[in-house]
C-alpha positions in Angstrom: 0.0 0.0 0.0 2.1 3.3 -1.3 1.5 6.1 1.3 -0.9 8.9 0.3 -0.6 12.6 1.4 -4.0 14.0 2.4 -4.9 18.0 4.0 -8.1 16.6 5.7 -8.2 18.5 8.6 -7.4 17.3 12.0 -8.0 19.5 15.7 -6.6 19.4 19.0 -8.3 20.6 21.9 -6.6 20.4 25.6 -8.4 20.4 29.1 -7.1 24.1 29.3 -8.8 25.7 26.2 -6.2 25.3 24.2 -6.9 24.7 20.6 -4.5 23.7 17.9 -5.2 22.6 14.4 -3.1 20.7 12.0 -3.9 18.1 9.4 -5.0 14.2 9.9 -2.2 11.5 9.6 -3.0 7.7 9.9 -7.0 6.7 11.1 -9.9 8.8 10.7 -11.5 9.6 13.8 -11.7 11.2 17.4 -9.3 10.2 20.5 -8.5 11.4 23.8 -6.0 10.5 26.6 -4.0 12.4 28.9 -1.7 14.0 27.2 2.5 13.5 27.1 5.7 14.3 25.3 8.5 12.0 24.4 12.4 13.4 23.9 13.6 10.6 21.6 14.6 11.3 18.7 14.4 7.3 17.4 12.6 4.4 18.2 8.9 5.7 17.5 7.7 1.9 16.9 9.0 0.7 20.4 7.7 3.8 22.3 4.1 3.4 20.7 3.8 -0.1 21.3 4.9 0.4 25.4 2.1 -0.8 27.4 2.8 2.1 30.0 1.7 4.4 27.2 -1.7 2.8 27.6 -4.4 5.8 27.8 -2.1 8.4 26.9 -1.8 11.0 23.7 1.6 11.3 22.8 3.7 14.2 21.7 6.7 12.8 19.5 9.1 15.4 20.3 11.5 15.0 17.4 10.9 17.8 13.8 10.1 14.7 11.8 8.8 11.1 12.4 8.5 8.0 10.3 11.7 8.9 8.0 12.7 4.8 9.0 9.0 3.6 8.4 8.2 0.3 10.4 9.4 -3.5 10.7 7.3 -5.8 12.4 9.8 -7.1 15.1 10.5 -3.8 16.2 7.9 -3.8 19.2 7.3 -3.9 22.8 3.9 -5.4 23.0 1.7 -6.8 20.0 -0.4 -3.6 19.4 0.0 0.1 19.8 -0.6 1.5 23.2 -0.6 4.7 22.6 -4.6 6.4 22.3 -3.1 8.8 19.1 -0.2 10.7 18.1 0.9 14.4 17.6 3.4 15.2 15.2 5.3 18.5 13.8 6.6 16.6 10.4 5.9 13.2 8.8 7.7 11.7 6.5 5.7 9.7 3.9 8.5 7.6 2.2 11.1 6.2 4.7 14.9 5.1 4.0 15.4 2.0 5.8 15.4 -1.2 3.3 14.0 -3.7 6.1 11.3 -1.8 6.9 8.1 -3.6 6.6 5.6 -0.8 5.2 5.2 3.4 6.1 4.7 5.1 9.4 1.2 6.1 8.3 0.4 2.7 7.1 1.3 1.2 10.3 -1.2 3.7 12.6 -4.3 3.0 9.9 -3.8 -0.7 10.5 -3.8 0.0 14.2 -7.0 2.6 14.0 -4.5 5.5 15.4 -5.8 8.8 14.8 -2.9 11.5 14.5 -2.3 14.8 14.1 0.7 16.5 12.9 1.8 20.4 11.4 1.1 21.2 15.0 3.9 23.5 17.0 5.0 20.7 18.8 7.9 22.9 20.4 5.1 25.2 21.6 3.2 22.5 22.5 5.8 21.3 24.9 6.6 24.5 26.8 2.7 24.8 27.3 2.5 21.3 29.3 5.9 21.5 31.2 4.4 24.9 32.8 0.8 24.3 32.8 1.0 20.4 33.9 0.1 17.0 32.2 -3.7 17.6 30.9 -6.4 15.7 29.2 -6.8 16.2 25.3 -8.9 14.7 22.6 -7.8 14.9 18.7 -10.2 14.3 16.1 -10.9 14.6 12.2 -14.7 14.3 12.8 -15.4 17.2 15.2 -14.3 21.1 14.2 -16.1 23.6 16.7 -15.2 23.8 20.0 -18.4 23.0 21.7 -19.1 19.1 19.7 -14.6 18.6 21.0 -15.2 19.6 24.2 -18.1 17.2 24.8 -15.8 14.3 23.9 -13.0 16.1 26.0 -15.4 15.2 28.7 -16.1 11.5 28.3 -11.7 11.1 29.0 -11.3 9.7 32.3 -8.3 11.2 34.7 -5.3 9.4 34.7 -5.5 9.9 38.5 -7.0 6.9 40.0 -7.4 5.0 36.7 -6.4 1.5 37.3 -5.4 0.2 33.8 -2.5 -2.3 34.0 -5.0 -5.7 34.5 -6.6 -4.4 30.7 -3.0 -4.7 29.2 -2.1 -7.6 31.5 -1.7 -11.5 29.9 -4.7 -13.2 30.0 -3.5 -16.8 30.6 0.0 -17.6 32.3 2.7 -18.3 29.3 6.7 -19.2 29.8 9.9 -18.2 27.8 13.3 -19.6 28.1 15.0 -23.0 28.6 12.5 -24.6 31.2 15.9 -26.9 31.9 17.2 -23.2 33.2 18.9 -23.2 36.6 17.2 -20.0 37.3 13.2 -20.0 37.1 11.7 -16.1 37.7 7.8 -15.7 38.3 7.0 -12.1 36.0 3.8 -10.5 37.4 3.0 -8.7 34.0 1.2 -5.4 34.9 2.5 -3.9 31.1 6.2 -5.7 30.7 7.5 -5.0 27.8 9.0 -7.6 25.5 12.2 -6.6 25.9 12.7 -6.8 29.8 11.8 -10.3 29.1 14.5 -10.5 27.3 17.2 -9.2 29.1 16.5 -11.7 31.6 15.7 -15.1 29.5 19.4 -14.0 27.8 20.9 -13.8 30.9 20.0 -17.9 31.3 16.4 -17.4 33.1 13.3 -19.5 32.7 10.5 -17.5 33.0 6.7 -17.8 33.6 4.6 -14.5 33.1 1.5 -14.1 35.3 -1.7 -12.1 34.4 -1.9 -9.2 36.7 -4.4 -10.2 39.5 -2.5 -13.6 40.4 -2.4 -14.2 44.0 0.8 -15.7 45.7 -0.1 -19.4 45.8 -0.2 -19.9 42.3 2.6 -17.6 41.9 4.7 -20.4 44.6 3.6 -23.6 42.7 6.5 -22.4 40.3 8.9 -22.6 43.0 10.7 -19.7 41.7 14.1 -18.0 42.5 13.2 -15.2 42.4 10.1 -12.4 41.3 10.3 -9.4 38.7 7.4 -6.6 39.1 6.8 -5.2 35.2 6.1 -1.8 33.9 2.8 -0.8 33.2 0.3 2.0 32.8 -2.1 3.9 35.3 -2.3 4.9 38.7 -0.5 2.7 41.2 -2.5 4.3 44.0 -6.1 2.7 42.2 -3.8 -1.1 42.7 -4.4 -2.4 45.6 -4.4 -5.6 44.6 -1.1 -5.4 43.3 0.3 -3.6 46.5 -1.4 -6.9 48.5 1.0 -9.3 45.5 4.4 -7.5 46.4 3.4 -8.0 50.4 3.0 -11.5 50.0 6.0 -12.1 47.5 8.4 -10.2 49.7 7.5 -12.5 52.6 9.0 -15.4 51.0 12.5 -13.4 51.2 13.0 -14.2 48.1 15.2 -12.3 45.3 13.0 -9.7 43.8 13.5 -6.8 41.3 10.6 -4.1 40.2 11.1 -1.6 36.9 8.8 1.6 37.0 5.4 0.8 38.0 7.2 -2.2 39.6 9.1 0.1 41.7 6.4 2.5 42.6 4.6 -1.2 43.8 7.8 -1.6 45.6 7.3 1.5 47.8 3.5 1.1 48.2 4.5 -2.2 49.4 6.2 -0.4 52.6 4.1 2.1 53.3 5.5 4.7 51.1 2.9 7.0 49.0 3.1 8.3 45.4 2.1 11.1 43.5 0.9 12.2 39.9 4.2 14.4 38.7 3.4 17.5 37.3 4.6 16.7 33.6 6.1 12.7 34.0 9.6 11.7 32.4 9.9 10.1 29.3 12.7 10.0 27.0 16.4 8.8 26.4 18.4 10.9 28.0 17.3 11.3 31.4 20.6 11.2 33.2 20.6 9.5 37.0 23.1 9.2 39.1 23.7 6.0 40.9 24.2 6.6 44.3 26.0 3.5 45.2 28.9 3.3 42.3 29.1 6.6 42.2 29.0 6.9 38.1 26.3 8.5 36.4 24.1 6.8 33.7 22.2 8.4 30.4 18.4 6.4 30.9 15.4 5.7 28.9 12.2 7.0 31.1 8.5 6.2 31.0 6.4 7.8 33.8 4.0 10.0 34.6 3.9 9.2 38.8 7.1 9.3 41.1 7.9 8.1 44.7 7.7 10.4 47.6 11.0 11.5 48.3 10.6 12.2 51.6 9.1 9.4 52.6 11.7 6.9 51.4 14.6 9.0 52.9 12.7 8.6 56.5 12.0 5.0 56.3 14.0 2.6 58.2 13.9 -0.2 56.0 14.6 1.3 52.2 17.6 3.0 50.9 17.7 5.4 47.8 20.3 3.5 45.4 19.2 6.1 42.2 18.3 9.8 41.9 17.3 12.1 38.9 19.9 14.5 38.2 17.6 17.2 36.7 15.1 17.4 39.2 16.1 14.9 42.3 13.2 12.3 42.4 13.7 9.3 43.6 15.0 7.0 40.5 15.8 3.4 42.4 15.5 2.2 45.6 16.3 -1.1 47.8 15.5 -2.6 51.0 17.8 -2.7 54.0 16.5 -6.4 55.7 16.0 -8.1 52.1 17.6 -9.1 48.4 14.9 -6.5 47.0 15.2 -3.5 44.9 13.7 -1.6 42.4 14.3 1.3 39.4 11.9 4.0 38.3 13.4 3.9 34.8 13.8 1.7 31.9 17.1 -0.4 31.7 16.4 -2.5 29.4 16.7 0.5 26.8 14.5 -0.2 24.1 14.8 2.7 22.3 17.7 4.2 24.6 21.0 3.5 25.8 22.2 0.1 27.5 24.3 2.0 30.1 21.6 0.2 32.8 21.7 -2.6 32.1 23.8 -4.2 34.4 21.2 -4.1 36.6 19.8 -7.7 35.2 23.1 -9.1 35.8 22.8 -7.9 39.1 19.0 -8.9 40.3 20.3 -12.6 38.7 23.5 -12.6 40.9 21.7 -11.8 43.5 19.4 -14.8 42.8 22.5 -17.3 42.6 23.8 -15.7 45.8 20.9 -16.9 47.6 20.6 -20.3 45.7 24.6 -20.9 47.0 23.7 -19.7 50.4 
């Protein structure tokens, strides 16, 4: 299917006021979401299909996107996650020779509406003052009255409990079941890729829908437990916060990436928070407060750890902070092998500089099974 450049009409209306209007790219039709930005300036593919996306209209911060079109085993989940797009440039025709098919292409077969010859600069500097915001984007609706009626049918990230819609429906297993190392994944989100990291690191894995309770988490008689990524507020999971209790009671080895880590902290009593504008990008830079070395991070979230919390608690340590703004990036507890980052190591798109922490949640795995 050759790519076909179209001026139908698209508009953009935030929770604010705000109206923008640009021209459609990819589905017809109306979406809303709260809505984001992204740094990156490649990897489009992997960031749409991120399951933490899930509910969330996202700003592509880079001038032009799609210039690489598509290729079908560059993805993190198997859909797009993302509720629509916002774009400055597309690019209709794309360089890469592997590349399955176009950009556009791609978001028509996934029923992604987009919208791009939008400021997307101005865009920006309007959410990191005025705060993460509702929006809805549409082809369908032009006067401000019929968009703001839609606006209103967009539920509030705050309080939405999303991850069990994204979650695994039935338990599946990756890996060499003859592994020495077995890990039970409770899959609020995970991406592909976290997987991964840890079934090429010599793990056998088994990934559990998102409301599994501890007993038939044990009759795997793990090694250890990894708490995924996902989307939503951890505050609405209570459920989940009751599956970390119980897993850290058996001692055993345990590791948590994002939502995993916010779990982590709800898990001892620590609260979160909605951040004003999230983090998401590849070049977040945290410093690692153990090695003393700084890494460049991909990030992914929209709700952070109470810093002031975790610094008073007896049991937790802060192992990772945010250079830019000093929110709490990783931490790990004091009595237990259990710890936990707020960003993305596995780096897909991003840099690996992170990534040693997989080596180190399976060390600390064989540690135990030697001890």
């Amino acid at each position: 299917m050759t790519p076909t450049h179209t001026d139908t009409p698209a508009w953009l209306l935030l929770q604010d006021g705000t109206i923008f209007k640009g021209l459609s790219f990819g589905a017809k039709g109306t979406a809303g979401g709260e809505i984001c930005f992204n740094t990156g300036m490649t990897g489009y593919q992997e960031v749409f299909t991120d399951p933490s996306y899930t509910g969330q209209v996202l700003i592509m911060n880079n001038a032009y996107v799609g210039n690489y079109g598509v290729k079908k085993d560059d993805v993190e989940s198997g859909s797009v996650k993302i509720s629509a797009l916002i774009c400055k440039n597309i690019s209709y025709r794309y360089s890469r020779m592997i590349a399955d098919d176009s950009l556009e292409n791609y978001l028509i077969q996934n029923n992604l509406v987009a919208i791009y010859d939008v400021d997307t600069r101005a865009l920006v500097q309007h959410i990191r003052s005025k705060g993460a915001m509702n929006c809805i984007i549409s082809t369908e609706l032009s006067d401000e009255k019929s968009l703001s009626e839609a606006l209103a049918k967009v539920p509030d990230m705050a309080g939405l409990e999303l991850s069990s819609q994204v979650s695994t429906n039935e338990a599946f297993t990756l890996g060499d079941e003859n592994a020495p190392i077995r890990i039970a994944v409770m899959d609020y989100g995970v991406k592909l890729k976290i997987l991964q990291c840890m079934t090429e690191r010599g793990a056998f894995l088994k990934v559990f829908p998102a409301k599994t309770g501890i007993e038939e988490l044990k009759k795997f008689d793990p090694h250890g437990y990894f708490i995924s990524n996902g989307p939503g507020d951890p505050a609405s999971m209570d459920y989940a916060v009751k599956t970390v209790k119980d897993i850290l009671a058996t001692k055993k080895p345990f590791f948590g990436i994002c939502l995993g880590h916010q779990l982590l902290a709800r898990a001892n009593d620590i609260p979160t928070f909605k951040m004003h504008h999230g983090h998401r990008g590849l070049n977040h830079p945290v410093h690692n407060l153990v090695t003393k070395r700084s890494e460049i991070t991909t990030q992914n979230h929209g709700f952070g750890v109470d810093p002031d919390a975790v610094k008073n608690a007896d049991n937790l340590e802060v192992t990772h902070v945010n250079l830019n703004d000093g929110s709490i990036e990783g931490i790990r507890m004091k009595n237990q092998p259990a710890f936990s980052v707020q960003y993305h190591p596995e780096a897909t798109p991003g840099p690996h500089d992170s990534r040693y922490l997989f080596d180190d949640f399976i060390a600390m795995i064989k540690n135990q099974q030697t001890s």
